[in-house]
N, C-alpha and C positions, 0 to 999 in steps of 0.2 A: 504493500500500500504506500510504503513511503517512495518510490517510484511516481505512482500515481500523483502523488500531494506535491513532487516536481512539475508536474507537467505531462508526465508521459505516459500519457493515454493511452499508447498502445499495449500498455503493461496490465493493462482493463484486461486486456484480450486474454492473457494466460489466466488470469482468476476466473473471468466468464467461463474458460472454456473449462475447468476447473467446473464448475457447480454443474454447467450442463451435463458434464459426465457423471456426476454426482446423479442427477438427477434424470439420467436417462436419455437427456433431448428431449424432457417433458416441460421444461420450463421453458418461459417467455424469454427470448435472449436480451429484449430492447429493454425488459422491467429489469432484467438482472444489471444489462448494461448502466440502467438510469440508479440504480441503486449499490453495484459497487460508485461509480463516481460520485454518489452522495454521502457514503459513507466515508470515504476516504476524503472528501472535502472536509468533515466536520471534528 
């Protein structure tokens, strides 16, 4: 996350892809997307 809270967004991309495997590919990518970024902001 501390990636993220740089700037580099694209580091979203390994945690996303991260949960969707978790989660099968049954999750939303864009809600996951919009919620690591929010969490890592805060």
């Amino acid at each position: 996350l501390e990636k993220i809270r740089e700037g580099k967004v694209q580091a979203a991309g390994a945690v996303i892809g991260a949960v969707m495997k978790a989660m099968q590919g049954k999750a939303d990518a864009a809600r996951v997307r919009e919620l690591v970024l929010e969490r890592a902001q805060a």
